[in-house]
C-alpha positions as CSV (number, residue, x, y, z in Angstrom):
1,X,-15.8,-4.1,-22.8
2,X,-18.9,-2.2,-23.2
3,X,-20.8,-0.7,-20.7
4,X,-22.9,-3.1,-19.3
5,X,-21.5,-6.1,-21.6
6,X,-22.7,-9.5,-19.9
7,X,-19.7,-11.8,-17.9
8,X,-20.5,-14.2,-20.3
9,X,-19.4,-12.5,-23.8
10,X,-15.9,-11.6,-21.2
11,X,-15.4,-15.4,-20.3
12,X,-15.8,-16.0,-24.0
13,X,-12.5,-13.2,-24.5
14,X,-10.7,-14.7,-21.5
15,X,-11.0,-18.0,-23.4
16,X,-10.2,-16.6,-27.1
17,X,-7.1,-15.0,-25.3
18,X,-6.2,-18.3,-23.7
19,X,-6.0,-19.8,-26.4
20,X,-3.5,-17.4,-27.7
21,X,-0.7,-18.5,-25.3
22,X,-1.7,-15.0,-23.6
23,X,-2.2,-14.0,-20.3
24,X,-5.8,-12.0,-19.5
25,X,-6.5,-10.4,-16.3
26,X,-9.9,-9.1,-16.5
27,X,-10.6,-6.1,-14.0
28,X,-14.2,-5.4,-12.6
29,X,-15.3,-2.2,-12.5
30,X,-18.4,-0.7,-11.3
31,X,-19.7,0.2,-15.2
32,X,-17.7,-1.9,-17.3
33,X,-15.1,-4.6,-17.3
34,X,-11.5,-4.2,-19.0
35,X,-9.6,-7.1,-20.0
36,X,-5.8,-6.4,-19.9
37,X,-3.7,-8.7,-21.7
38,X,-0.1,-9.8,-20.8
39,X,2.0,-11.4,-23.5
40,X,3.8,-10.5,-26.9
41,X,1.8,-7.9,-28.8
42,X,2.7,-9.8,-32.2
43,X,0.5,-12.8,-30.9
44,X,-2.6,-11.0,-30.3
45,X,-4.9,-10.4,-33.6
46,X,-6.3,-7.1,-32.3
47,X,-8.7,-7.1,-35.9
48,X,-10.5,-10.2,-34.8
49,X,-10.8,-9.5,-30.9
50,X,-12.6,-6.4,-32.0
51,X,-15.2,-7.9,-33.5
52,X,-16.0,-10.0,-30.9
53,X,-19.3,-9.3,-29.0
54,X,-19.4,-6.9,-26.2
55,X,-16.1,-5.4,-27.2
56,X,-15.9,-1.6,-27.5
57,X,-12.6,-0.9,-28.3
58,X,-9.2,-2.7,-28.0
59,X,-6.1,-0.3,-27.0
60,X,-2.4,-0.7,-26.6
61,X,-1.0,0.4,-23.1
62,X,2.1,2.1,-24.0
63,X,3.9,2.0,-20.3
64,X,5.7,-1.0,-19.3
65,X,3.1,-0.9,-16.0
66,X,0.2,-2.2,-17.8
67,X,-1.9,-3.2,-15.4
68,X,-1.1,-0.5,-12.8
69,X,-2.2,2.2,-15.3
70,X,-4.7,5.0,-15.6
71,X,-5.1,3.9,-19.4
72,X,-6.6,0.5,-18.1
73,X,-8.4,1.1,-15.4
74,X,-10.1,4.5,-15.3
75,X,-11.3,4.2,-12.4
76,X,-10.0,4.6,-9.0
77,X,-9.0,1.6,-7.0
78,X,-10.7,1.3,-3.9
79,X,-9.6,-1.4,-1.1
80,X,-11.4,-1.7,2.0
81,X,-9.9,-2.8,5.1
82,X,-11.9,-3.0,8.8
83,X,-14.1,-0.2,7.2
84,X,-11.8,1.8,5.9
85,X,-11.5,2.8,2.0
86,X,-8.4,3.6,0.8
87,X,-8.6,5.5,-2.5
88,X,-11.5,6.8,-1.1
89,X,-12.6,9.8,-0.3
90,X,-11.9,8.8,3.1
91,X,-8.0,9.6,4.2
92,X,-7.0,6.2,5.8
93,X,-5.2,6.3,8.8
94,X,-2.9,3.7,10.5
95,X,-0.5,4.0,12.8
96,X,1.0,2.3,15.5
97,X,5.0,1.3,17.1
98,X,7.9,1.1,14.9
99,X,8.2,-2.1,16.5
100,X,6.1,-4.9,18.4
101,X,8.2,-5.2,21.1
102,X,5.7,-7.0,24.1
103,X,2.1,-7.3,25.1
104,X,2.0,-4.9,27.4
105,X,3.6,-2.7,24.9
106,X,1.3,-3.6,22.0
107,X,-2.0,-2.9,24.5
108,X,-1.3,-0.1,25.8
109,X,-0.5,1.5,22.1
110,X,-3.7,0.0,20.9
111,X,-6.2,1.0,23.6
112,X,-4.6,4.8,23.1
113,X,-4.8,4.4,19.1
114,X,-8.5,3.5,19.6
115,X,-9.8,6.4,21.3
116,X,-8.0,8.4,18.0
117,X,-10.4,6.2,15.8
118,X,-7.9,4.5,14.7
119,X,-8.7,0.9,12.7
120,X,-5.7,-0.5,11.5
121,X,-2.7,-0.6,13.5
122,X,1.5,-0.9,11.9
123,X,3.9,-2.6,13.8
124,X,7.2,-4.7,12.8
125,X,7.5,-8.3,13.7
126,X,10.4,-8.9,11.8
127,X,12.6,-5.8,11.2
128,X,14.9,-4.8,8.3
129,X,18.0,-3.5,10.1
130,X,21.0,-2.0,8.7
131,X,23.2,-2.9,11.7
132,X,23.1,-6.5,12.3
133,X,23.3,-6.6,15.9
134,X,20.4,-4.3,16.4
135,X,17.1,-5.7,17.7
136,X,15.6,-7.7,14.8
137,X,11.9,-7.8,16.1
138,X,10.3,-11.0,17.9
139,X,9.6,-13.0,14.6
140,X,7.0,-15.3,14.8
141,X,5.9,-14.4,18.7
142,X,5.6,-10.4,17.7
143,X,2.9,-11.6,14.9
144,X,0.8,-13.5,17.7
145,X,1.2,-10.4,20.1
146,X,0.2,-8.3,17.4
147,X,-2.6,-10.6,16.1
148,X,-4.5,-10.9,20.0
149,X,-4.3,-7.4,21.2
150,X,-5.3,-6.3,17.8
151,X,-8.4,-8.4,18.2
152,X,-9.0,-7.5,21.8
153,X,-9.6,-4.2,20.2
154,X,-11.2,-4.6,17.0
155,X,-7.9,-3.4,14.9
156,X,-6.5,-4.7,11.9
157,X,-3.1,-5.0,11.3
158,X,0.0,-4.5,9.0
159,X,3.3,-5.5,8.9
160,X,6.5,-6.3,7.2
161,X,7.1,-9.4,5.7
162,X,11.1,-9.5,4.6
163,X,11.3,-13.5,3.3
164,X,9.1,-15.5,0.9
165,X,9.3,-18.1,3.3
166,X,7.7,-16.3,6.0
167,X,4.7,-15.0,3.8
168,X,1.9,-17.9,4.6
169,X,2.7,-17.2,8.1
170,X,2.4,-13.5,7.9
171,X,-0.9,-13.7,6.2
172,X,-2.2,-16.5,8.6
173,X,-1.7,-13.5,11.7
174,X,-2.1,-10.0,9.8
175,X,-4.4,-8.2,7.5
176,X,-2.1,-6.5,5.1
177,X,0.9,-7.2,4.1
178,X,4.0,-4.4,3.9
179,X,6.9,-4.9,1.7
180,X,9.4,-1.8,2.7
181,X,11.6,-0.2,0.7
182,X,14.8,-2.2,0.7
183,X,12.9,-4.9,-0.5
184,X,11.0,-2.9,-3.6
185,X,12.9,-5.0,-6.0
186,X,13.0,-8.3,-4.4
187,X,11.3,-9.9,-7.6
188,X,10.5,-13.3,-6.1
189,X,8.9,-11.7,-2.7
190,X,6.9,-9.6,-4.7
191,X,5.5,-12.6,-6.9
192,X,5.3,-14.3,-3.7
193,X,2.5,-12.1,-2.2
194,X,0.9,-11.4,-5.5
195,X,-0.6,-15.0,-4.9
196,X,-2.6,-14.0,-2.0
197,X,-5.3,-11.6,-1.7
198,X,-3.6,-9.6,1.2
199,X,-3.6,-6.3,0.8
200,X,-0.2,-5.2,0.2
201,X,1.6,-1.8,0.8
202,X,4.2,-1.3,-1.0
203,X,6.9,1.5,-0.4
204,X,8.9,2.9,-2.5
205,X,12.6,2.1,-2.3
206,X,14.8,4.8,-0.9
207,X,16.9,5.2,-4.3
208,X,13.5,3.9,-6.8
209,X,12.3,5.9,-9.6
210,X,8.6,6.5,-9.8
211,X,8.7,3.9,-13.5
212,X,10.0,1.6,-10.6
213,X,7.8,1.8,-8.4
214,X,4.6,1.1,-10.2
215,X,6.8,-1.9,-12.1
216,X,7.2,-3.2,-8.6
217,X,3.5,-2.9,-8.0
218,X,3.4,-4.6,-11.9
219,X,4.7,-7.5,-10.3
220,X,1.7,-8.2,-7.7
221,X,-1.1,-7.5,-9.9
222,X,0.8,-9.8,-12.5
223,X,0.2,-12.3,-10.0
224,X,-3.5,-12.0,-9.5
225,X,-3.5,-9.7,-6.4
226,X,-5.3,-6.4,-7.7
227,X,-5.2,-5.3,-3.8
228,X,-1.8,-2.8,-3.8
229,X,-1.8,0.7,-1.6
230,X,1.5,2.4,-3.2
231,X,3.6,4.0,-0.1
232,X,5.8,7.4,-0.9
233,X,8.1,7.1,2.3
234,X,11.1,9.5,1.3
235,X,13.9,9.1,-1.3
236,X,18.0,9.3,-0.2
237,X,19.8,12.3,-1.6
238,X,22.5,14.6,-0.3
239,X,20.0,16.1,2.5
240,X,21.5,15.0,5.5
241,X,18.9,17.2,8.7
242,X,16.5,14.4,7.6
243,X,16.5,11.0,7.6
244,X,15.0,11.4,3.9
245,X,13.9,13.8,1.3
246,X,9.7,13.4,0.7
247,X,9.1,13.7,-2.8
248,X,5.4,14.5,-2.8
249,X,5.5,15.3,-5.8
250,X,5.1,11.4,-6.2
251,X,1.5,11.5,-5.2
252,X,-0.1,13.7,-7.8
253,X,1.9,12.1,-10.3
254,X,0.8,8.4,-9.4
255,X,-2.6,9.8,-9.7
256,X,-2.1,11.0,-13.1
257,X,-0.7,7.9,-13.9
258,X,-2.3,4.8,-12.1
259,X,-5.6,4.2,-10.5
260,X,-3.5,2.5,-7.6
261,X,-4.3,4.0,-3.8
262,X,-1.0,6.2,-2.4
263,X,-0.5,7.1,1.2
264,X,2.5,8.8,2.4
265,X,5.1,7.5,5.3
266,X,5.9,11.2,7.0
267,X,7.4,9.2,9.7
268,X,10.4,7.6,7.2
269,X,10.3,10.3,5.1
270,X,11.5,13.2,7.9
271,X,13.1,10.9,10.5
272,X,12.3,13.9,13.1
273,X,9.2,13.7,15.5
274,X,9.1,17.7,14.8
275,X,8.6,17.2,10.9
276,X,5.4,14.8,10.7
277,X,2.8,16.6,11.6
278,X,3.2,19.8,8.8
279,X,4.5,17.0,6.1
280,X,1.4,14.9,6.8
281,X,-0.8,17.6,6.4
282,X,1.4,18.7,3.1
283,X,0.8,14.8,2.0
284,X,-3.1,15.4,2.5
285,X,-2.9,18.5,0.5
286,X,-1.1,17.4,-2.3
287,X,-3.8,14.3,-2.9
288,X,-2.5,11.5,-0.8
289,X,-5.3,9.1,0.2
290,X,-3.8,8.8,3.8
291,X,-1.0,8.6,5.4
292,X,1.2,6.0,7.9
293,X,2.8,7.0,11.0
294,X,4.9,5.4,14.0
295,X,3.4,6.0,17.5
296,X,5.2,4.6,20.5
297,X,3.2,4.9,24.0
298,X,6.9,5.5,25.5
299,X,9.9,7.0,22.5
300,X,12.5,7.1,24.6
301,X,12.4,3.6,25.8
302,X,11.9,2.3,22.2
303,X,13.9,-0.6,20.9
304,X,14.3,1.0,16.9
305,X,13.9,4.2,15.6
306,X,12.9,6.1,19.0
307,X,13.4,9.7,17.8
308,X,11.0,9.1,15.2
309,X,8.2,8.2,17.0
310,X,4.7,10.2,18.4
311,X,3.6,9.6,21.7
312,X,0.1,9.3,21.6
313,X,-1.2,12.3,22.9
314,X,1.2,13.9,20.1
315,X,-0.8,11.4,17.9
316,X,-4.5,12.7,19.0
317,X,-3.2,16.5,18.8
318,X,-2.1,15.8,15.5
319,X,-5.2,13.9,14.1
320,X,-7.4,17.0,15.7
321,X,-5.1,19.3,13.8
322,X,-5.5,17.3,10.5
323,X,-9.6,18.3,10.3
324,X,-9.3,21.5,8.4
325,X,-6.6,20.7,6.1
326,X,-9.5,17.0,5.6
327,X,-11.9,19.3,4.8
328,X,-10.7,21.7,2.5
329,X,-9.5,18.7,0.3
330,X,-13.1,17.8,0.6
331,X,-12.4,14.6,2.4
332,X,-13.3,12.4,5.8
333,X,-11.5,10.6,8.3
């Protein structure tokens, strides 16, 4: 549309394309408003939808990511959770357990977390795990546990959701939504939570292209749910001294090619306590809009994933350290 155009002459478009069997998803930007249109190209009479009023210019995304892309939305998307903007020029920070694994756990965690200035706290109530007879998380009770102590201490919250089933419930107790890697592809989960409004990270799967990835994301915003943080957290290749290899070349690229938020998982992505701090500040460098880290107020005694996880006075060392790499990239915290 053209800069400025009223919301009238675009409900009259989102009609028009209705009528066309088509699908229109008009995004709102802060200028203008751009109408992307899902559906067979042969259907759509591109002649006589630009000469309706308020139209500037009609274009055809080339990428199979439509709505995802750079060439739809020009600007950056910015989503805005308990104060913080991600995609802003404000690095977003959340951390928290691998795992919520009890109250006490959970409080003590949080009330460390919150002297850090920490605003939105990760923590898995139901966990992915390769071994079946691991520890699976505490379901339904880990979201309330999560949910109360995150309120006692003004926090939002993330975590996993790993069935479609279990998706109103998530979204009933958390504030964002995380769909991890192994579940990437799961088609119907992901057109599950594209009918909320959640925010949703979504990582990308351990084995996913980066034409994956933003399909994935394609999915959600298919749906109706604009709101997506992309998540690089590591690819599996032959490297075997870390858990993963972190592409970061990801983030520069996703830049180039969507206006979608990324934030990095260093914690995934190394597997080694020793690794996260230089690869988070690597992330910040190479343009990632913040970054996702597992802090556990006792490792050792962790029920998942214990050698991969801060202490917090690792965490406040590392968030004091983070300042000048912040401010050379010209960004706050």
């Amino acid at each position: 549309m053209k800069p400025g155009a009223p919301q009238n002459e675009a409900a009259h478009i989102i009609q028009e394309l209705e009528k066309q069997k088509l699908k229109p998803v008009p995004l709102y930007g802060v200028e203008r408003t751009v109408i992307a249109v899902i559906g067979e190209e042969r259907d759509l009479n591109i002649g006589h939808l630009e000469a309706m009023p308020g139209v500037e210019k009609v274009m055809r995304v080339v990428e199979p990511y439509k709505l995802v892309s750079k060439n739809t939305k020009k600007e950056p998307t910015i989503i805005e959770v308990n104060g913080v903007k991600i995609g802003s020029s404000q690095i977003a920070a959340i951390a928290g357990p691998c795992a919520v694994e009890s109250e006490e756990q959970m409080e003590s965690v949080m009330k460390d977390l919150s002297k850090t200035g920490i605003k939105i706290v990760r923590a898995g109530a139901f966990k992915p795990r390769t071994d079946p007879y691991s520890f699976q998380g505490l379901g339904s009770q880990g979201l309330k546990i999560l949910r109360e102590t995150a309120d006692r201490h003004s926090m939002a919250t993330i975590t996993e959701v790993l069935d479609t089933r279990d998706v109103e419930m998530v979204c009933e107790f958390s504030d964002m939504i995380q769909i991890g890697a192994r579940n990437m592809q799961n088609f119907s989960l992901l057109k599950e939570v594209g009918t909320t409004k959640k925010p949703i990270l979504l990582k990308r799967g351990m084995g996913a292209t980066v034409e994956e990835l933003l399909l994935a994301a394609e999915y959600i915003l298919s749906k109706g749910n604009p709101n997506v943080i992309l998540c690089e957290r590591g690819i599996r290749t032959f490297e075997k001294e870390t858990r993963n290899t972190l592409a970061l070349a990801t983030v520069p690229l996703v830049k180039e090619l969507s206006h979608l938020p990324i934030i990095v998982d260093p914690t995934h992505a190394t597997g080694k306590r020793s690794l996260i701090e230089p690869m988070t500040k690597a992330a910040i460098a190479a343009g990632a809009d913040g970054f996702i880290i597992e802090v556990h107020p006792n490792p050792e005694a962790a029920l998942s994933d214990a050698q991969q996880q801060l202490t917090p006075q690792q965490f406040s060392e590392l968030m004091k350290n983070l300042q000048p790499i912040i401010a050379a990239v010209n960004k706050t915290i």
